[in-house]
N, CA, C and O atoms as a DFTB+ gen file, in Angstrom:
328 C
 N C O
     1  1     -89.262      16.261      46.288
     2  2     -89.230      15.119      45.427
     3  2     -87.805      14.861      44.923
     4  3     -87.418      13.734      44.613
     5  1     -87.231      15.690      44.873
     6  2     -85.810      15.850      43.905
     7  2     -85.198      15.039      45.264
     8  3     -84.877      13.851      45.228
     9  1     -85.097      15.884      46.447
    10  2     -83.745      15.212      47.507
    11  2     -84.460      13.592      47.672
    12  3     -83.699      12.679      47.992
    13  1     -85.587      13.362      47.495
    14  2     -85.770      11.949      47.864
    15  2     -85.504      10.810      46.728
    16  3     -85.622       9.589      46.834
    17  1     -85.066      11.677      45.490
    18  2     -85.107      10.715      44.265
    19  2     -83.467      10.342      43.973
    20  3     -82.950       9.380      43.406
    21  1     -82.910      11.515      44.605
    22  2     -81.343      11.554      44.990
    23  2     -81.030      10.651      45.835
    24  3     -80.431       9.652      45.437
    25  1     -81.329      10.787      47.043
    26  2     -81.521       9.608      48.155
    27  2     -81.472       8.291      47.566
    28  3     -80.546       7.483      47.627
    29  1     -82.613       8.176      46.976
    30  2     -83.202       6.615      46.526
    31  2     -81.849       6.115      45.461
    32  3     -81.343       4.999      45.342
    33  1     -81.569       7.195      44.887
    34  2     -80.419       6.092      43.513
    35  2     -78.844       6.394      44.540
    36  3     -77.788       5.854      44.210
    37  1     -78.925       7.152      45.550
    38  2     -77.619       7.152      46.524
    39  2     -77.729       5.805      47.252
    40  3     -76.690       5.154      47.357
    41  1     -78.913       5.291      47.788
    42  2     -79.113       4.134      48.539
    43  2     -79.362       2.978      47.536
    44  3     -80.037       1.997      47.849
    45  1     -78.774       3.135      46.286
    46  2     -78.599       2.016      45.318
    47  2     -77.954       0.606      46.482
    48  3     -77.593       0.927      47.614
    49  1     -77.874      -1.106      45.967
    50  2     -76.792      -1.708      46.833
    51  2     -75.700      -1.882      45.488
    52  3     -75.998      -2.247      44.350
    53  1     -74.436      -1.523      45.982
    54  2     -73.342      -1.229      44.929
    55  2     -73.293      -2.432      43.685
    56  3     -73.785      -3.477      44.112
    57  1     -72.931      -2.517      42.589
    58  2     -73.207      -3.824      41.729
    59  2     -71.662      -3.675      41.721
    60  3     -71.458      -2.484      41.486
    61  1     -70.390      -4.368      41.879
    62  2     -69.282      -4.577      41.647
    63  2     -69.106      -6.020      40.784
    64  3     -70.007      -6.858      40.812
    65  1     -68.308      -6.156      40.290
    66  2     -68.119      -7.383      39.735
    67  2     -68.931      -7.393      37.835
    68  3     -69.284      -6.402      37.196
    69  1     -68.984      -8.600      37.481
    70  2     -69.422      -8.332      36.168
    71  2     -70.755      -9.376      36.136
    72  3     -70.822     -10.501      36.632
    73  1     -71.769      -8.650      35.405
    74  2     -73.020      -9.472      36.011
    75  2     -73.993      -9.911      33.989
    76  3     -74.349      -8.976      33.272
    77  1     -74.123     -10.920      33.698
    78  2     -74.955     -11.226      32.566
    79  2     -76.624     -10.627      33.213
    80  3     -77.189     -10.869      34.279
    81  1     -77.060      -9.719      31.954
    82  2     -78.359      -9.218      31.950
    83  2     -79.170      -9.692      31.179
    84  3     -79.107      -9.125      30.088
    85  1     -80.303     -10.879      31.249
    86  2     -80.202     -11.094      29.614
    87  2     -82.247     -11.016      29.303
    88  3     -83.036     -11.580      28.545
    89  1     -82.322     -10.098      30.273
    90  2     -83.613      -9.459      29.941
    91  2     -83.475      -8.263      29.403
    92  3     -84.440      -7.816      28.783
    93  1     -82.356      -7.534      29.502
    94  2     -82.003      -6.307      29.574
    95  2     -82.503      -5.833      27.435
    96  3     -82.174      -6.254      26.326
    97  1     -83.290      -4.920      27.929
    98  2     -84.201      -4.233      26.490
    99  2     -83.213      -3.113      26.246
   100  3     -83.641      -2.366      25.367
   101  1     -82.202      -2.795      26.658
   102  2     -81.519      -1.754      26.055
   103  2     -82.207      -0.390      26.704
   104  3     -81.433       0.554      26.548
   105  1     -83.808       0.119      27.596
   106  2     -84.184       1.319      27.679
   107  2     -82.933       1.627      28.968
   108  3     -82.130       1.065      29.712
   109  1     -83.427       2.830      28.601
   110  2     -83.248       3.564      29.819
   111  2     -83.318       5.067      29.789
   112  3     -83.688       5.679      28.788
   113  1     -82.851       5.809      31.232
   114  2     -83.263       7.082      31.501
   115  2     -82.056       7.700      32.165
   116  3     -81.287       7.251      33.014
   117  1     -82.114       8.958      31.480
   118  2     -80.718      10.021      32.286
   119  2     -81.773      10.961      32.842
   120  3     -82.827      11.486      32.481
   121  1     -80.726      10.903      34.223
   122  2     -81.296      11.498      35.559
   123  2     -80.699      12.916      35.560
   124  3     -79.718      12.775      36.290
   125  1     -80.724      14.163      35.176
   126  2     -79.869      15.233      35.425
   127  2     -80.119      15.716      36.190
   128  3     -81.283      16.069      36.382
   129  1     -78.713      16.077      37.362
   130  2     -79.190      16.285      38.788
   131  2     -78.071      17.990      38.326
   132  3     -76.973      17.849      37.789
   133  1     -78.545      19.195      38.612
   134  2     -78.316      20.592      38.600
   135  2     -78.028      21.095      39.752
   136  3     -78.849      21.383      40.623
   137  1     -76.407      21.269      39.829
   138  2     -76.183      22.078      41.198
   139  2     -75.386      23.269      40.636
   140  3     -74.630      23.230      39.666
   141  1     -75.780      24.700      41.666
   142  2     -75.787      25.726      41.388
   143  2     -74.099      26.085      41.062
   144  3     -73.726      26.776      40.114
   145  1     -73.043      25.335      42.253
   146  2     -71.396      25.606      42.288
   147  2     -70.966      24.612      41.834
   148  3     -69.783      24.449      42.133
   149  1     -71.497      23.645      41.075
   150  2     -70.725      22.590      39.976
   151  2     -71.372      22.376      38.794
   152  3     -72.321      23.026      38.355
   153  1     -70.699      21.226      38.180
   154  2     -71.177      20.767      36.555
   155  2     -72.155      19.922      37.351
   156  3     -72.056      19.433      38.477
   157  1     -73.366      19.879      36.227
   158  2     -74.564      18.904      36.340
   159  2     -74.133      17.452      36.629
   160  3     -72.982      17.220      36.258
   161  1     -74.730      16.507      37.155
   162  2     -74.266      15.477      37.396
   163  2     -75.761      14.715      36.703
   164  3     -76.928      14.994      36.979
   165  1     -75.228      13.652      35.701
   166  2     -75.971      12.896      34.522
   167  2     -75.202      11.188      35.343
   168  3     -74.104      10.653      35.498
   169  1     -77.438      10.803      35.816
   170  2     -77.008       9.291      35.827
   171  2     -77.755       8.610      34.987
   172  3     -78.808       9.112      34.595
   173  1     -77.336       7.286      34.536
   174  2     -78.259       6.636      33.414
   175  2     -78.563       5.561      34.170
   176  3     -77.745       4.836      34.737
   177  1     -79.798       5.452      34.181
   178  2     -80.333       4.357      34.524
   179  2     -81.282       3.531      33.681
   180  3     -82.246       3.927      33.026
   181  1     -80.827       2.336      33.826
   182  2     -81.237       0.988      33.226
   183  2     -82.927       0.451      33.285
   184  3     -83.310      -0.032      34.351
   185  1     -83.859       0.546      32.181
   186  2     -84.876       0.595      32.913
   187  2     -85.551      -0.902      33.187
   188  3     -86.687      -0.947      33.658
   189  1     -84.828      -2.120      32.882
   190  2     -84.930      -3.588      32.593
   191  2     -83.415      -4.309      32.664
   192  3     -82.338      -3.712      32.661
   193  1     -83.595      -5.516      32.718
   194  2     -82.146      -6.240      32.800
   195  2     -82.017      -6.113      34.578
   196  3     -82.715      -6.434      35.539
   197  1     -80.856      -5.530      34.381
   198  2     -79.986      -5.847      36.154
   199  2     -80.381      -4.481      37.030
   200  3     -80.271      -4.314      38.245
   201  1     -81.042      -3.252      35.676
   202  2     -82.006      -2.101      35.968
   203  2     -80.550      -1.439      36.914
   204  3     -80.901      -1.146      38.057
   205  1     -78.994      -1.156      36.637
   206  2     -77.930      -0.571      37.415
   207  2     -78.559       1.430      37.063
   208  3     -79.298       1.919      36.209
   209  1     -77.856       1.958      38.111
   210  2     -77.769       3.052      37.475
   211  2     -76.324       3.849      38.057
   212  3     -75.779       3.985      39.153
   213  1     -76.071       4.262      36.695
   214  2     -74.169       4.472      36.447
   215  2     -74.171       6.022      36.447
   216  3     -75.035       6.765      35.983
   217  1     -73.252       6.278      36.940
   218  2     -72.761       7.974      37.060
   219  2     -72.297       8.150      36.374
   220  3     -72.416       9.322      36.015
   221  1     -71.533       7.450      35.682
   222  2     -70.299       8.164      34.895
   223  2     -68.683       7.840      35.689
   224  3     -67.792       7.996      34.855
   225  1     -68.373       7.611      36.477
   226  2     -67.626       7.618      37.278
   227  2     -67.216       6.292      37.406
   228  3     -66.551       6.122      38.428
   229  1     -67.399       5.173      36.648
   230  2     -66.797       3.745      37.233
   231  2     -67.880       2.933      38.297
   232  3     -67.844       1.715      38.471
   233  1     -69.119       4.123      39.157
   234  2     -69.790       3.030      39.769
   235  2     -71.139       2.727      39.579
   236  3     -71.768       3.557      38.923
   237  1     -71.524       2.104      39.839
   238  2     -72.781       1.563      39.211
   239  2     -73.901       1.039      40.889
   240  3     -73.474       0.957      42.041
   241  1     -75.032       0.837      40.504
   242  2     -75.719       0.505      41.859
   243  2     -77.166      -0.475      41.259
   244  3     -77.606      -0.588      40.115
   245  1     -77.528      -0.943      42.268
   246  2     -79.020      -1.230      41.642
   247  2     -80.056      -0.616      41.655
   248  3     -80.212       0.009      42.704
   249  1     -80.737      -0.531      41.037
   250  2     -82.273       0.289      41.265
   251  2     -83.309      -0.583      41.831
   252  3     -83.213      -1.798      41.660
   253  1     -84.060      -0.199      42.334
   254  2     -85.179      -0.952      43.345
   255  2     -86.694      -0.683      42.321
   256  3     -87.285       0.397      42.285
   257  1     -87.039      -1.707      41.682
   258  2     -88.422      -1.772      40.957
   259  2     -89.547       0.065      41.005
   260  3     -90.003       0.861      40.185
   261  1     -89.492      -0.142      42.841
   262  2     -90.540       1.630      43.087
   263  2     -89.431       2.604      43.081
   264  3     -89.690       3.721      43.529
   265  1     -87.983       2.320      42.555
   266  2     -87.626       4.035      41.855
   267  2     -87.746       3.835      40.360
   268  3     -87.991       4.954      39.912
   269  1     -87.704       3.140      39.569
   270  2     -88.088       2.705      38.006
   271  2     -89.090       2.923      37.889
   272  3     -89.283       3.403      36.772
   273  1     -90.472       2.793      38.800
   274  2     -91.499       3.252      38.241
   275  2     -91.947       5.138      38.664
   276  3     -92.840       5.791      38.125
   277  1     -91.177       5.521      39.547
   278  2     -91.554       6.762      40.214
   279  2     -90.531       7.367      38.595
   280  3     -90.968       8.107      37.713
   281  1     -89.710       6.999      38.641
   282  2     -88.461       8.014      37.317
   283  2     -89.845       7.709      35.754
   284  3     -90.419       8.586      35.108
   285  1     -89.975       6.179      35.605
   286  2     -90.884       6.020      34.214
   287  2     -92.126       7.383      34.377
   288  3     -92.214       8.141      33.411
   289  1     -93.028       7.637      35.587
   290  2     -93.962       8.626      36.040
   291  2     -93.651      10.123      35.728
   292  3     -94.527      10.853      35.263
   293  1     -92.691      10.462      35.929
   294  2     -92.234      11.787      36.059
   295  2     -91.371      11.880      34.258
   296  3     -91.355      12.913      33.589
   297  1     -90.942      10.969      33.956
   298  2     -90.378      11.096      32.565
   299  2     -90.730      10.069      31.058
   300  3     -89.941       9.464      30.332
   301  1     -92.487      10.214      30.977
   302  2     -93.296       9.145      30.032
   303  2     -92.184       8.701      29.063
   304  3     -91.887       9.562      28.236
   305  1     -91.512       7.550      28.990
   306  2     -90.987       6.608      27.480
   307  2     -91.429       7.293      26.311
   308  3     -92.636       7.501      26.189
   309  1     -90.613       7.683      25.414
   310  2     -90.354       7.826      23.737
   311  2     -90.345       6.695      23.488
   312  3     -89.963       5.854      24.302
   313  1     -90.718       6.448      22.440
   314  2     -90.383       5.294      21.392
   315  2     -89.877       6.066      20.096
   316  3     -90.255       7.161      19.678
   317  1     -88.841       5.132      19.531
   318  2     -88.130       5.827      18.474
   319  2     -89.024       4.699      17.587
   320  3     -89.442       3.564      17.815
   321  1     -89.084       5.639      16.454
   322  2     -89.754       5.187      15.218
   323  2     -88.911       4.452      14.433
   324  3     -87.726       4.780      14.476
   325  1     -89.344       3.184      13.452
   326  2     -88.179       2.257      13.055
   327  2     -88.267       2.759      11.570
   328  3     -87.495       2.312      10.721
């Protein structure tokens, strides 16, 4: 499950340029990917709006609707209390 969920946000299509989101709810989800001979690698992904998901690194990609719902499955939404 892990190498195919890696896969799926690697086969993002790149978002370059500057893009208005204006559905965008503010959620989203950090992906922590754990390798044994480096630092963890943390992606955030967007769970509404243009739905990008960013490394950290300057690049960004899109997410495809069935990896937003496979990541929402495996990691149920908090709601913060107001």
């Amino acid at each position: 499950m892990v190498r195919s969920l890696t896969r799926e946000l690697n086969e993002g299509r790149p978002a370059r340029g500057q893009y208005a989101c204006p559905s965008d709810t503010g959620g989203l989800l950090l992906v922590v990917l754990g390798y044994p001979a480096e630092p963890d690698a943390v992606v955030e992904v967007q769970l509404a709006g243009c739905r990008f998901a960013l490394n950290g690194f300057g690049n960004a990609a899109f997410t495809s609707g069935q990896l937003i719902r496979r990541l929402e499955r495996l990691a149920p939404l908090r709601r913060r209390s107001s």
